[in-house]
Structures are given as structure tokens and as C-alpha cells.
C-alpha positions, 0 to 999 in steps of 0.5 A: 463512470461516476454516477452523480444526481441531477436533483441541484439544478447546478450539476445539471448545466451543461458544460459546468463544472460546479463545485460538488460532494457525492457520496460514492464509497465507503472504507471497508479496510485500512492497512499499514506495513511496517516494513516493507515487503512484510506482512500488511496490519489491519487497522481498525482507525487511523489518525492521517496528517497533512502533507505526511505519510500514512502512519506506520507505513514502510518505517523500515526495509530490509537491504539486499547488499549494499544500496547505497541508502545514506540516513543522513541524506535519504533519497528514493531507492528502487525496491530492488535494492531490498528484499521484496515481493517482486523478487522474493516472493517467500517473503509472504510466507513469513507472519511479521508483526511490529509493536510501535510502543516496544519497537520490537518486531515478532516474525512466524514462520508457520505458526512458529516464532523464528525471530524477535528484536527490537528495531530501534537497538543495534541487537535487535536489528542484528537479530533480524539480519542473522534470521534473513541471513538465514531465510533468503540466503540464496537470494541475497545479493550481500549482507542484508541489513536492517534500515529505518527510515529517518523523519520524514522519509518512507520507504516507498516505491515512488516519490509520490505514494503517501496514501495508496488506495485500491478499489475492491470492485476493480480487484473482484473484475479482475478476478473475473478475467482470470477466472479466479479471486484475486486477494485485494491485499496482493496490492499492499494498499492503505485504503480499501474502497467498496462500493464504486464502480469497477476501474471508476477510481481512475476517474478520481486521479486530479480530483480531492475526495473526504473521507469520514468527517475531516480527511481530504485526500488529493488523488495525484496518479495511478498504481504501475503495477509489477510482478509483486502482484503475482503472488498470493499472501497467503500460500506464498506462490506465484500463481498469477500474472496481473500485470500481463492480464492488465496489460492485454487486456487493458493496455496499461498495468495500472491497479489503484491510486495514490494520494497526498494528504490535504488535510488530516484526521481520523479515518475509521472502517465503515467511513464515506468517502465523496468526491469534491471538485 
């Protein structure tokens, strides 16, 4: 589905594969959620290194009763043993904000703060915990608890999402099959691409793109989509079923595209993304 010009006589040979750049996209918006299942934060540029995680990214979560997460001996946990969107859709009511220098997470609740405290103090911790405690009571499993992600480790939902980036042209043809404008931001990406074709990003699984002037991202798969997609960031309900439309009407569920990180540097709104092979 990729257009590509034919003026290097090289992309011209029949049945070659030569290396290549084509300019395709551009960044349109960046964004980060510090804890997950909270509110996204728009970023303006982002300082992304190899082999790392997108900065700022699932630092923290928020347990549903015991998950059996150890932080000296992090491993994947299923994002059901947390508060999340999937199953706690209220969650996208609440205004989150996160401060890296203070640690200190701000939660409104409309228009008004409900909650203050510093992440990395057990007071401030115990502050969110007493406010979930509270808010999500009769959907909490056990005693929700803050946890932090040790270094190296995220609170992601697969082993491979570093760097999640969603096609704004496939979120506006989705719109169009459910007759109605479907919030890119349904699916909590880090990266927003405009200017592709809708569904081309799925062209990209396998291949390396650049972005801006150092980046280099290596497109590992496609995004599995759950129910978490049904609800609108902004009023907080389930009003949709993506993942039932995709399915029907495509046979798969999938909405976006993870990717590891080759190379790092800074990313800025308005950057041009290209496909190398």
C-alpha cells in the first residue's frame, strides 16, 4: 500500500529490493502515560534512547488486589491484575497529571483536585491508594496499592511494546465504518503519524523507519486491541465496540504498531518519518 517514486532507476528493478528512504508521514502528536490506565500527557519533543523504553512511559500502576508483582524480580503481569480501561472504564473520568522533578501526582476529578502525593514517598503513595480506595471501591478485587516500575522495567502490556505508534488516517477510516469520530487517543499510543494511507502502517511490521533527524525505530508487530478501546477519553463511557467492528470487518483486531528503539534522539511534533529497507 505504500506509494513510492520510481525516479532511482534502482527502486525500478523488478523483483529487487534495494535499500531505500521515502518520506511518508510526519508526527503530528507525541504522548506518554505515566501511570497506567490514566490520563495521556501531550508532549511537545521527546528524547527517545536505544534498546530503552518511551520516557515517562507506565512508570507506575495501580494493583487491583494482590498481583503478585515482586520489584526486586520484575516480570510481565497481565493488565488485569490493575486498574485499567479495559475493565474500569471510570478510570478516563479522572484528570491525572504527573510532575518528573517533584514525583508528585496531581488527580481532578471534574475540574476539582481530589488527590496529591508524591510517588517516590510511602505517604504520598498511601494518599492515592486511600483516594482508589475510595473511587473504584466497588470494582477493587483487594487493597489497591501503588506500584513503581523498578529500572528497566515498564508497566506494559506486552513484552514488546517499547514504542506504540497508531495511524491517525486508520483511526478517521474507522470512524467511517461505525458512523461516527473515533478519539485517536482511545489507543493510548506514543506516536501519532498523519499523512499515510489508512491501514499502510501494517505494511511497516518487519521494516526500520526515521524519524526526525537520528531516530531509527525497528517495527516489531501489530497492536491486539481489547475492550479498553470502547471507551471515550472524554466522557468516560463505553459507547463502542472496536474491536468487534474490526473484527467483522476485517478478521483481525488489530490498530497500530509497536516498535523497538535502534537508535535514539530527539523526536519533535511536525518531524518526517521514512521507511528504510
Amino acid at each position: 500500500m505504500m506509494s513510492e517514486s520510481t525516479d532511482d532507476p534502482e527502486l525500478s528493478t523488478p523483483g529487487a529490493e534495494p535499500a531505500k528512504s521515502l518520506s511518508f508521514a510526519s508526527v503530528d502528536s507525541i504522548y506518554r502515560y505515566p501511570v497506567k490506565g490514566l490520563t495521556p500527557e501531550r508532549l511537545e519533543l521527546v528524547e527517545l534512547e536505544a534498546g530503552k523504553y518511551f520516557p515517562g512511559d507506565r512508570l507506575f500502576a495501580i494493583e487491583n488486589g494482590p498481583s503478585g508483582f515482586i520489584a526486586e524480580a520484575p516480570a510481565f503481569q497481565p493488565k488485569i491484575k490493575f486498574l485499567m480501561l479495559m475493565r474500569n472504564e471510570r478510570l478516563a473520568a479522572l484528570d491525572a497529571r504527573f510532575d518528573d522533578a517533584s514525583a508528585e501526582l496531581v488527580i481532578r476529578h471534574e475540574g476539582t483536585e481530589v488527590v496529591r502525593g508524591k510517588l517516590d514517598t510511602a505517604e504520598g503513595r498511601e494518599a492515592i491508594e486511600a483516594f482508589f480506595q475510595r473511587y473504584s471501591r466497588y470494582e477493587l478485587r483487594g487493597a489497591p496499592q501503588v506500584l513503581v516500575a523498578p529500572q528497566g522495567f515498564r508497566f506494559v502490556d506486552t513484552t514488546e511494546g517499547y514504542v506504540s505508534l497508531i495511524n491517525l488516517a486508520s483511526c478517521r477510516a474507522l470512524g467511517e465504518i461505525v458512523g461516527q469520530p473515533v478519539d485517536p487517543l482511545r489507543f493510548r499510543g506514543n506516536l501519532y503519524l498523519d499523512g499515510m494511507e489508512p491501514w499502510e502502517e501494517f505494511d511497516l511490521v518487519g521494516h526500520t523507519i526515521e524519524v526526525g533527524n537520528q531516530v531509527r525505530l525497528k517495527i516489531t508487530q501489530r497492536i491486539f486491541r481489547c475492550a479498553a478501546t470502547n471507551v471515550d477519553p472524554a466522557t468516560a463511557r463505553r459507547d463502542l465496540d472496536l474491536p468487534g467492528t474490526l473484527m467483522r470487518t476485517f478478521g483481525h483486531t488489530d490498530c497500530g504498531i509497536f516498535a523497538e528503539i535502534e537508535q535514539g534522539g530527539l523526536i519533535a511534533d511536525g518531524d518526517s518519518v521514512r521507511i528504510t529497507v
